[in-house]
VEXVEX-162558 format. One record per atom (N, C-alpha, C, O): atom name; y, z, x. Coordinates in steps of 0.001 Angstrom, whole numbers. Each point is the difference from the previous one (the first is absolute). Example, Ala and Ser with C-alpha at 12.3 -4.5 7.8 and 13.67 -1.06 7.14 Angstrom:
! residues 2
{node N; {-5690; 7800; 13190}};
{node CA; {1190; 0; -890}};
{node C; {1200; 0; 900}};
{node O; {-19; 665; 1036}};
{node N; {1069; -1385; -1386}};
{node CA; {1190; 60; 820}};
{node C; {1090; 730; -770}};
{node O; {1108; 169; 509}};
This chain:
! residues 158
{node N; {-6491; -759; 26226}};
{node CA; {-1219; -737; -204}};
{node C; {-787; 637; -1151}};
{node O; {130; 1161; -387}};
{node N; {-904; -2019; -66}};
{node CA; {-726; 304; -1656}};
{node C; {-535; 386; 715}};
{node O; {226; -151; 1201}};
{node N; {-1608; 1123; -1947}};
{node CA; {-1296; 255; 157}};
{node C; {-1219; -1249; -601}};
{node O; {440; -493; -1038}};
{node N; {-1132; 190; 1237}};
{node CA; {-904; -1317; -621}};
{node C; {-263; 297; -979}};
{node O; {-105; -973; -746}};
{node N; {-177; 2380; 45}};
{node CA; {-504; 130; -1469}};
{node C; {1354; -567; -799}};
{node O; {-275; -605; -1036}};
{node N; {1638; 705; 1345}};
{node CA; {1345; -240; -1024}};
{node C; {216; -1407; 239}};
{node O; {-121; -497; 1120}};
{node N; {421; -113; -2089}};
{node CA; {849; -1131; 328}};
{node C; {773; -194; -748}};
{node O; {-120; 232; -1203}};
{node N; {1579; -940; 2029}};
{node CA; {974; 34; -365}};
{node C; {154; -315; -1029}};
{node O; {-696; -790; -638}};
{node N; {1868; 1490; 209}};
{node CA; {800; -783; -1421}};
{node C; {60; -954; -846}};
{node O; {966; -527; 552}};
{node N; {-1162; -127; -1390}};
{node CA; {-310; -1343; -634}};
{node C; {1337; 20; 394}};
{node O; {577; 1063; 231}};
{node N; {235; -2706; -88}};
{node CA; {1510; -266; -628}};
{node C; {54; -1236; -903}};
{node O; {-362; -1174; -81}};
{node N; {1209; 2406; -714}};
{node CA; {695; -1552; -744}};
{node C; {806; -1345; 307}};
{node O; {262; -336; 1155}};
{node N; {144; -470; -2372}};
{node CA; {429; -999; 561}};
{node C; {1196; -49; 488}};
{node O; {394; -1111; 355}};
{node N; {508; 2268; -200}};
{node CA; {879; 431; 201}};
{node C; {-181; 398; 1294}};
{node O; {1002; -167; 696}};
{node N; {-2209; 768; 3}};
{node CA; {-222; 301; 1281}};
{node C; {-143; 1644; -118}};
{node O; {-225; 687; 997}};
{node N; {380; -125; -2339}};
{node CA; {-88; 1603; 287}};
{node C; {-1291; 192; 209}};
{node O; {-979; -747; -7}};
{node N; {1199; 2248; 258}};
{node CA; {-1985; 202; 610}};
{node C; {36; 1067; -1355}};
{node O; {935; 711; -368}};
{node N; {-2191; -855; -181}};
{node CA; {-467; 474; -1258}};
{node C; {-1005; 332; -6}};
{node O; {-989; -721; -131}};
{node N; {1016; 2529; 348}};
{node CA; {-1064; 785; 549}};
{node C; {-875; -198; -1145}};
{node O; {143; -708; -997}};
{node N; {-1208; 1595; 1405}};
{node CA; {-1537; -720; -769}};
{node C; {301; 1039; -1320}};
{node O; {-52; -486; -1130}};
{node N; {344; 1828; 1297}};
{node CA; {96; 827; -1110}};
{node C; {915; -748; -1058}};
{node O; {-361; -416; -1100}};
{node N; {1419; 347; 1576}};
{node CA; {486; -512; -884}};
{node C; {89; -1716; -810}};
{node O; {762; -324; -911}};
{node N; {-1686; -449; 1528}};
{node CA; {-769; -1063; -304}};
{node C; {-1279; 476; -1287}};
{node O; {-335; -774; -896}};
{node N; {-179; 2039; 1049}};
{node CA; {-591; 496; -1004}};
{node C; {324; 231; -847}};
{node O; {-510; -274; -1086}};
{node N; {1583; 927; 1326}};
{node CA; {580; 606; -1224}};
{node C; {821; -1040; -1028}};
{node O; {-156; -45; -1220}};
{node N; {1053; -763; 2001}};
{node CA; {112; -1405; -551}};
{node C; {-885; -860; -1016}};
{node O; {301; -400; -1125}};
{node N; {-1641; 210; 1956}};
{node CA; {-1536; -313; -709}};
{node C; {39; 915; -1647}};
{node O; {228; -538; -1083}};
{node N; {-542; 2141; 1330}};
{node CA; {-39; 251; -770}};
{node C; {1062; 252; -1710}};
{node O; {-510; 235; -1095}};
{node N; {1842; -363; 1343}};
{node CA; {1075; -207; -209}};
{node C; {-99; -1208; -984}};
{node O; {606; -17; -1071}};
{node N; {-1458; -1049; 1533}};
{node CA; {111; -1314; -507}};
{node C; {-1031; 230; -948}};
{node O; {305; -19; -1192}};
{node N; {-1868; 305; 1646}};
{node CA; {-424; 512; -1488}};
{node C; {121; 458; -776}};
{node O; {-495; -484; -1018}};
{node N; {1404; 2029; 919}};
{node CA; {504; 479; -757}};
{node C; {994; -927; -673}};
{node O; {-258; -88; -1200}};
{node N; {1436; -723; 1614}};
{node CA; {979; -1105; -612}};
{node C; {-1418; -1012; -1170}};
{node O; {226; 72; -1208}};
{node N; {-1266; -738; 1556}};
{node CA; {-693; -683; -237}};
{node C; {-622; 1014; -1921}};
{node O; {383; -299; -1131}};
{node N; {-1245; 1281; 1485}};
{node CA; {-291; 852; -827}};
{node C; {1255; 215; -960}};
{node O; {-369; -227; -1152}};
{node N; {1494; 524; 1193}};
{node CA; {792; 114; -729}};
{node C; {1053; -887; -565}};
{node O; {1022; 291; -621}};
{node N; {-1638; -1744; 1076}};
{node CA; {399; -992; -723}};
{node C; {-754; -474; -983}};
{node O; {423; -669; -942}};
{node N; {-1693; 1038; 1149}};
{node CA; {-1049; -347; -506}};
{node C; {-177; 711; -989}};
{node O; {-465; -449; -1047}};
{node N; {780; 1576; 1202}};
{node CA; {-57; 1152; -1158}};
{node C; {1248; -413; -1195}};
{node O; {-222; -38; -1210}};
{node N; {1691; -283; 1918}};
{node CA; {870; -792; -871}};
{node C; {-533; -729; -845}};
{node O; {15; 307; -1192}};
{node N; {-624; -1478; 1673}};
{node CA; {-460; -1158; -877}};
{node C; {-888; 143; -895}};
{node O; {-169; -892; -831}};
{node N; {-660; 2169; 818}};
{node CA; {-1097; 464; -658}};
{node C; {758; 600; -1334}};
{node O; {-190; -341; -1168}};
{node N; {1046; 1270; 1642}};
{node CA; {798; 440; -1002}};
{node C; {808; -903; -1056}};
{node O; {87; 181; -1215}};
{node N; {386; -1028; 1864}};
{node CA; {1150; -1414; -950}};
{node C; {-1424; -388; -884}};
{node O; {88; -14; -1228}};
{node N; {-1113; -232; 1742}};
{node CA; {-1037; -621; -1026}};
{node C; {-893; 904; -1094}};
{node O; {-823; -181; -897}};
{node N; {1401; 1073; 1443}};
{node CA; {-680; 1678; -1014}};
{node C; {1084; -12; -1192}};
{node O; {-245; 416; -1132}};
{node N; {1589; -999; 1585}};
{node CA; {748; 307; -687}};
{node C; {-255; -746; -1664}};
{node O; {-485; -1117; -177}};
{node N; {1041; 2246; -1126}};
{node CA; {-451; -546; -1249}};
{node C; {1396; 382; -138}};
{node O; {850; 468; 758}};
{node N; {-927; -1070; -2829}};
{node CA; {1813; 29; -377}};
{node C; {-17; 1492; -163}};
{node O; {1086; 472; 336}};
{node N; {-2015; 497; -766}};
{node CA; {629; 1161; -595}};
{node C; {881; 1188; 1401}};
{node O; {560; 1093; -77}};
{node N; {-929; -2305; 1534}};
{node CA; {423; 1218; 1246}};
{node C; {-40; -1039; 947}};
{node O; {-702; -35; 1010}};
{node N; {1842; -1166; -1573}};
{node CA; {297; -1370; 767}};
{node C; {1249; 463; 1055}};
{node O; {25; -423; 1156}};
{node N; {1182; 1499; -1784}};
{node CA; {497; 5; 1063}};
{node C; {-185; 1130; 1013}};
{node O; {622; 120; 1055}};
{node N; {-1555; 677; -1525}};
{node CA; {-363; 605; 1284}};
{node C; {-843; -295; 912}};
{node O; {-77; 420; 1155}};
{node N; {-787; -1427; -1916}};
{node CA; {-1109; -1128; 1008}};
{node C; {469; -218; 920}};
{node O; {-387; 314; 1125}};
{node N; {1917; -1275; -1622}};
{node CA; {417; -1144; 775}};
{node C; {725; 1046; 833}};
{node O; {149; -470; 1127}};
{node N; {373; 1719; -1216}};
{node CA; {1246; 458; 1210}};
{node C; {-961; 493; 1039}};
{node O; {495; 315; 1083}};
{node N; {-1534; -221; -1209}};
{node CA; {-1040; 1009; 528}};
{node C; {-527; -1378; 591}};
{node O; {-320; 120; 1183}};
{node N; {149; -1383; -1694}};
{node CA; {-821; -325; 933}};
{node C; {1244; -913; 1156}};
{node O; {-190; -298; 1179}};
{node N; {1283; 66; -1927}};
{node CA; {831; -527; 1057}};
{node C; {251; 840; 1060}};
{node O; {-175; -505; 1109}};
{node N; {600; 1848; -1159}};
{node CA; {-2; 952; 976}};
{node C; {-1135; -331; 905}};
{node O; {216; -431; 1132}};
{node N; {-1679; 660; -1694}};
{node CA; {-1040; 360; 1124}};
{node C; {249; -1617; 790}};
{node O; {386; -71; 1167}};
{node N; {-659; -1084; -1966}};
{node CA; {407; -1315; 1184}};
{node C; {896; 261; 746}};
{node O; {-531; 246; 1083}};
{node N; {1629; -143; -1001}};
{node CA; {1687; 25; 785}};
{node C; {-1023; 1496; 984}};
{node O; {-740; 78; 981}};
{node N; {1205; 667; -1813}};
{node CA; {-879; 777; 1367}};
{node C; {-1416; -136; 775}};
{node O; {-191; 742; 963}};
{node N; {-806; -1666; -1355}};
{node CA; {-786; -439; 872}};
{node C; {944; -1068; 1204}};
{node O; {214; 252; 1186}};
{node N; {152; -1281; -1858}};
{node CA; {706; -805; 836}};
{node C; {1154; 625; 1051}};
{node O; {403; -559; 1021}};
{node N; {-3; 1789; -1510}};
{node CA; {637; 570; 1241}};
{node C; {-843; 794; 844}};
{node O; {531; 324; 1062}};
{node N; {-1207; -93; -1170}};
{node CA; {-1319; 522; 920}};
{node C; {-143; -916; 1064}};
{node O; {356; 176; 1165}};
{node N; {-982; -1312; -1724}};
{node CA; {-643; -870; 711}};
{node C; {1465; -940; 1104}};
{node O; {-77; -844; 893}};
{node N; {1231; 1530; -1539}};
{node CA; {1461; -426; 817}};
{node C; {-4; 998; 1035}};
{node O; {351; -435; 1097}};
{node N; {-644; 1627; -1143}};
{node CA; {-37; 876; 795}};
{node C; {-1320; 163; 924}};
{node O; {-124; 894; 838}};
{node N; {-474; -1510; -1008}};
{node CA; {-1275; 4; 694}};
{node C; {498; -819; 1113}};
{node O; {112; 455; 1138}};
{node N; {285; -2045; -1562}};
{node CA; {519; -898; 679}};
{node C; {984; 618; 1497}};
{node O; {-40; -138; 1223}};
{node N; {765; 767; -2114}};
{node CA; {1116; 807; 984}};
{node C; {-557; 988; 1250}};
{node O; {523; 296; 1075}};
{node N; {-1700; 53; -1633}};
{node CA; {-222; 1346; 896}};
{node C; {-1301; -1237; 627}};
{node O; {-682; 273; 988}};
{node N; {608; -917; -1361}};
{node CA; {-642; -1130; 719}};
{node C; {654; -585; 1703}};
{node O; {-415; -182; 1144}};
{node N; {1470; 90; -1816}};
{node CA; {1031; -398; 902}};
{node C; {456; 613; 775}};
{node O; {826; -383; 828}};
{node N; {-1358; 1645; -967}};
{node CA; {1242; 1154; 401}};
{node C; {1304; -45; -233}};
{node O; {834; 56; 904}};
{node N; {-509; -177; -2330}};
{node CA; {1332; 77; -725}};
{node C; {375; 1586; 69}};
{node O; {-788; 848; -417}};
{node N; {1777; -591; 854}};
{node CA; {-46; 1755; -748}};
{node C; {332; 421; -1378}};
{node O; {-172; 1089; -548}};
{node N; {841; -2522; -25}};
{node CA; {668; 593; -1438}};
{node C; {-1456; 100; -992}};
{node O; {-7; 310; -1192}};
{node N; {-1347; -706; 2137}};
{node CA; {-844; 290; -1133}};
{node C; {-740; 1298; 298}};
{node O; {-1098; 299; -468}};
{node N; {1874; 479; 1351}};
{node CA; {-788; 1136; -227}};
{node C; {714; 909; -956}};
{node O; {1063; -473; 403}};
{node N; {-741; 1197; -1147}};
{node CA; {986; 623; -908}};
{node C; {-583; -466; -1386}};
{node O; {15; 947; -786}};
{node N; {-490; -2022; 269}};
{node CA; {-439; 24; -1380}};
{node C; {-1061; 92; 476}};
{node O; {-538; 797; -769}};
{node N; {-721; -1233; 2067}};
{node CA; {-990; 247; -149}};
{node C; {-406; 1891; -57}};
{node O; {-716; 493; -872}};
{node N; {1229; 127; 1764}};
{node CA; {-70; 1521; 450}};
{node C; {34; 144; -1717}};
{node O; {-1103; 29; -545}};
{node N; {2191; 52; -231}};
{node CA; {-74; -434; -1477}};
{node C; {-672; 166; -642}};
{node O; {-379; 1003; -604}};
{node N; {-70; -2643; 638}};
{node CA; {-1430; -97; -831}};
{node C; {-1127; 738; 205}};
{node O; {-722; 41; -996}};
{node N; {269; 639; 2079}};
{node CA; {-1188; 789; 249}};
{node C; {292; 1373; -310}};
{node O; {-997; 705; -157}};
{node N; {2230; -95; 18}};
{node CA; {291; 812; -95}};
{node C; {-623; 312; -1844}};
{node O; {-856; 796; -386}};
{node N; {1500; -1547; -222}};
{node CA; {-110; -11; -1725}};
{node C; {-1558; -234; 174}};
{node O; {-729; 860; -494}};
{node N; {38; -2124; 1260}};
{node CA; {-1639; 136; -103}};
{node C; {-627; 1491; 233}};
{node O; {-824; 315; -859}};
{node N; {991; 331; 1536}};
{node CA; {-261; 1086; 216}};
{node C; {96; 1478; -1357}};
{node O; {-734; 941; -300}};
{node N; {1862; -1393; -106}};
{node CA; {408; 986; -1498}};
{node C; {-902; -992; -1137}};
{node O; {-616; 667; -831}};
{node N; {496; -1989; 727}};
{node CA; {-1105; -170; -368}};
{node C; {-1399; 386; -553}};
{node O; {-583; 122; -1077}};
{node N; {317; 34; 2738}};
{node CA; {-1148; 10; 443}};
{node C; {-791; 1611; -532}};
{node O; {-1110; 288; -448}};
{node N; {2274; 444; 763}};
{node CA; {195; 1550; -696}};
{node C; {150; 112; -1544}};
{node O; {-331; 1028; -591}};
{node N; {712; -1845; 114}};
{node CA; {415; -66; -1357}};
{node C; {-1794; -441; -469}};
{node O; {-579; 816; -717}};
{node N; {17; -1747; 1037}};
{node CA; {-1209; 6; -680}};
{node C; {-1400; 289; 546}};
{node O; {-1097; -488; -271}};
{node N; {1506; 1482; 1167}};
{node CA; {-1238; 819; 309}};
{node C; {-1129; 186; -764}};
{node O; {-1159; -274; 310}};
{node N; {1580; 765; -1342}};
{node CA; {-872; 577; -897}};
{node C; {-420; -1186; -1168}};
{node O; {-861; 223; -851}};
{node N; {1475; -1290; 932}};
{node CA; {-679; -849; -1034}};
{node C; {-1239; -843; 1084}};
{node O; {-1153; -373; -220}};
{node N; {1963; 312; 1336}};
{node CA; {-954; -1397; 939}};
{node C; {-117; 444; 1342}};
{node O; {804; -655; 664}};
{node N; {-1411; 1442; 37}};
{node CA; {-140; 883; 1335}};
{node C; {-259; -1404; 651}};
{node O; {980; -557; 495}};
{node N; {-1571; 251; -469}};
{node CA; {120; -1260; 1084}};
{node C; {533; -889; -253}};
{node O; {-208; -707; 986}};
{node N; {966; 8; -1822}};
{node CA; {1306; -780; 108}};
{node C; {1295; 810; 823}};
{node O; {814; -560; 734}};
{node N; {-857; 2085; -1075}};
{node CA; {1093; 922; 452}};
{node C; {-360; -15; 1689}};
{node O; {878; -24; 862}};
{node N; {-1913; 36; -663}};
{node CA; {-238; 410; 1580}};
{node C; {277; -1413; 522}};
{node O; {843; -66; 894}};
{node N; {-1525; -1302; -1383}};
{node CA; {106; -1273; 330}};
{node C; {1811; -158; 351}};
{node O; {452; -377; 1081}};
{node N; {44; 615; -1812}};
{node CA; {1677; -57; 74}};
{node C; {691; 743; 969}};
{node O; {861; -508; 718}};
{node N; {-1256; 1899; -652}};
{node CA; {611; 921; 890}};
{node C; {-630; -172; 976}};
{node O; {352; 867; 800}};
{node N; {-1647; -1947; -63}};
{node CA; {-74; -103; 1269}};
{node C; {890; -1301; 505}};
{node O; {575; -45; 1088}};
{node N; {-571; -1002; -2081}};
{node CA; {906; -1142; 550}};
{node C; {1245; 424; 66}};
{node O; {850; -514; 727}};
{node N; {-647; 1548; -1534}};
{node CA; {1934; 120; 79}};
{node C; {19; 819; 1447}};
{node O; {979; -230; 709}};
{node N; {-1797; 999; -296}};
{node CA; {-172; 958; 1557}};
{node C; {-161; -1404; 608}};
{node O; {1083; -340; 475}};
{node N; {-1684; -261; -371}};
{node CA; {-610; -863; 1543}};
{node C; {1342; -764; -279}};
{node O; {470; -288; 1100}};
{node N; {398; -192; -2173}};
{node CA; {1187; -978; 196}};
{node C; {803; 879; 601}};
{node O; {282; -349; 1146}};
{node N; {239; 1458; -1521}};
{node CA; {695; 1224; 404}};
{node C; {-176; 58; 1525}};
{node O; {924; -269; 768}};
{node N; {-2102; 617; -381}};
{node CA; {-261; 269; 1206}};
{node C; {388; -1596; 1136}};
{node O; {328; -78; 1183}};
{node N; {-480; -593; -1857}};
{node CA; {72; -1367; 706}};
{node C; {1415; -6; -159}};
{node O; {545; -52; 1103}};
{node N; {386; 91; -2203}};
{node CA; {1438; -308; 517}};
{node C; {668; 938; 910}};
{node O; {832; -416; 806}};
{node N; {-1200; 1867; -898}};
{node CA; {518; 1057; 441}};
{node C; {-488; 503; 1702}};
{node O; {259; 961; 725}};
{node N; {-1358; -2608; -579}};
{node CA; {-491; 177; 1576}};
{node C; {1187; -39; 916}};
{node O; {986; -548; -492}};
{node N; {-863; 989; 1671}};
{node CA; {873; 21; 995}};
{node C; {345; -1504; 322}};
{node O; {1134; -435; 200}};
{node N; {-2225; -232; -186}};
{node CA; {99; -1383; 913}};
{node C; {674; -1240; -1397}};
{node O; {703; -995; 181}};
{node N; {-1358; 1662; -1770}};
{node CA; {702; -598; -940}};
{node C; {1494; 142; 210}};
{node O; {645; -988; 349}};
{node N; {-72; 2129; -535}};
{node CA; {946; 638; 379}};
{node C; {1420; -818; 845}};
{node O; {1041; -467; -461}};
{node N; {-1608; 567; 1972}};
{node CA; {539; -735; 801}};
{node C; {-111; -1194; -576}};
{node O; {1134; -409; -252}};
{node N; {-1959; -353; -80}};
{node CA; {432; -1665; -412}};
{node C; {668; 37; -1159}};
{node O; {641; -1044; -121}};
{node N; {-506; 1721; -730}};
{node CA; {1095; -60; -1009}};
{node C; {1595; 350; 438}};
{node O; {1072; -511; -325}};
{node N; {-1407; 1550; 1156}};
{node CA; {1702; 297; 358}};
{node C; {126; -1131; 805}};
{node O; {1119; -483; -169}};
{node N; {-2019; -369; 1255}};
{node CA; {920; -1028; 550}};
{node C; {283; -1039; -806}};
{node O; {732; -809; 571}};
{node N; {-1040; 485; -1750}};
{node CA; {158; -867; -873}};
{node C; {1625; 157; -495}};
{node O; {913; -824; 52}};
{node N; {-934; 2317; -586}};
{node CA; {1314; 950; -258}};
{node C; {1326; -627; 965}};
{node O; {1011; -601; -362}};
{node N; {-1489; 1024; 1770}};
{node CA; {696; -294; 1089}};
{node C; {618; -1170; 250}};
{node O; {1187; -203; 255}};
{node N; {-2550; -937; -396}};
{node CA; {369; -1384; 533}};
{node C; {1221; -364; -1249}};
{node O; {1115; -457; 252}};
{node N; {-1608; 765; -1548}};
{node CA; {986; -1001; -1117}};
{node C; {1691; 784; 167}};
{node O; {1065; -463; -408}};
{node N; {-1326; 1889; 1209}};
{node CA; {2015; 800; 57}};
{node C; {296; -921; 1154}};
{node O; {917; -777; -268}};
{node N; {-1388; 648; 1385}};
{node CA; {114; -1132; 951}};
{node C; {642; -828; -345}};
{node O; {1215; -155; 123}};
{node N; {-2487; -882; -912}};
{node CA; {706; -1250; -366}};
{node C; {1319; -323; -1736}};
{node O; {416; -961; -648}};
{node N; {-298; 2242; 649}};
{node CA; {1490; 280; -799}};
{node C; {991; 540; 307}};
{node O; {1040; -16; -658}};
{node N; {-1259; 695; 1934}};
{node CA; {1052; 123; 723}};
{node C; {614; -1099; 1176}};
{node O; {600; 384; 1005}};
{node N; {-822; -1571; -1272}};
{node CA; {203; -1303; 808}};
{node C; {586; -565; -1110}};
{node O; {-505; 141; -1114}};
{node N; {1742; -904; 1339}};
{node CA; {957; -964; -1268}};
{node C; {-1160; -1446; 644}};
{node O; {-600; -266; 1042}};
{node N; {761; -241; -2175}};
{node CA; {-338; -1636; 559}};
{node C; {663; -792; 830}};
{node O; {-523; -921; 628}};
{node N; {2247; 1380; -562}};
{node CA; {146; -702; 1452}};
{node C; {76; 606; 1106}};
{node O; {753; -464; 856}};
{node N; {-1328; 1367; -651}};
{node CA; {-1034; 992; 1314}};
{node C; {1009; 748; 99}};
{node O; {30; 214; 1212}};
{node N; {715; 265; -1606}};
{node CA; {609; 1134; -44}};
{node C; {-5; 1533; -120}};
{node O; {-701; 328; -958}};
{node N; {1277; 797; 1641}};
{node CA; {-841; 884; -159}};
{node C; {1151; 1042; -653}};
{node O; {-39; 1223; 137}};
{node N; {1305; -2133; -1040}};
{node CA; {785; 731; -886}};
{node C; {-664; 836; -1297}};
{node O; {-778; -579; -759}};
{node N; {1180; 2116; 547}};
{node CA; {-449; 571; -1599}};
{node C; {372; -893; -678}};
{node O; {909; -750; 357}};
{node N; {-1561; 637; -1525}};
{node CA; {463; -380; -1595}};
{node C; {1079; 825; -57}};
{node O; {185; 1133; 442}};
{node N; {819; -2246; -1350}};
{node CA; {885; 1135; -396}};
{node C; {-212; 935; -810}};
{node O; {961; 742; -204}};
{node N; {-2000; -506; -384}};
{node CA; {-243; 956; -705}};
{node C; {-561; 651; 670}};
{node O; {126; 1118; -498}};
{node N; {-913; -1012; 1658}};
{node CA; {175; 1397; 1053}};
{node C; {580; 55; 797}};
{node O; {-480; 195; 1117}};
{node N; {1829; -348; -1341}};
{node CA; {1213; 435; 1067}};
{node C; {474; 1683; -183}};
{node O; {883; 474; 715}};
């Protein structure tokens, strides 16, 4: 039985239960994806001819990597597990970041190194945790079942 202050799990449409930490961290995950698409597009339009192709690689990078953010947000939304591994990732490099421009912008540096901790802390919660490994769990499950309900190896794990 809960206690009345907790309540349960959000679930997805899938039916997983998708603890609140990691519903945050998700949240925050997606702004960060958002900000750094945004920052892409800023860049493609900064871009001039004398430093067109470093505009353009620099700003295609930051889009593709906003948009995978905001793919991974989705995931850890879901309680996907394959999106925890680029996110742990991405906060990881925010963090060297965040260290890297200390000294030009102290509070952009601190602003960064607290969202990359509270995402950190939110994927790396226990209860995040558990809903990612059953995610892990459920999809070896349902690949270890042939489609005609069979419970023969692949021949390639014989």
């Amino acid at each position: 039985m809960l206690p009345e202050d907790h309540d349960p799990p959000e679930a997805d449409s899938a039916g997983r239960r998708v603890p609140a930490p990691l519903r945050a961290a998700a949240g925050l995950v997606l702004v960060e994806g958002l900000l750094v698409l945004l920052f892409g597009l800023a860049e493609a339009t900064r871009t001039s001819g004398d430093r067109l192709a470093m505009g353009a690689s620099s700003a295609v990078f930051f889009v593709a990597y906003g948009v995978a953010l905001g793919f991974c947000s989705w995931g850890m939304h879901s309680a996907r597990s394959w999106a925890r591994g680029p996110v742990l990732l991405s906060q990881l490099m925010l963090l060297g970041l965040a260290w890297g421009v200390r000294h030009d912008s102290l509070a952009m540096a601190i602003s960064a190194a607290v969202v990359a901790l509270i995402v950190l802390a939110g994927v790396l919660h226990p209860a995040s945790i558990d809903a990612l490994e059953r995610d892990r769990h459920d999809r070896h499950e349902r690949d270890d079942h042939h489609a005609d309900g069979s419970d023969e190896p692949h021949p390639w794990d014989r």
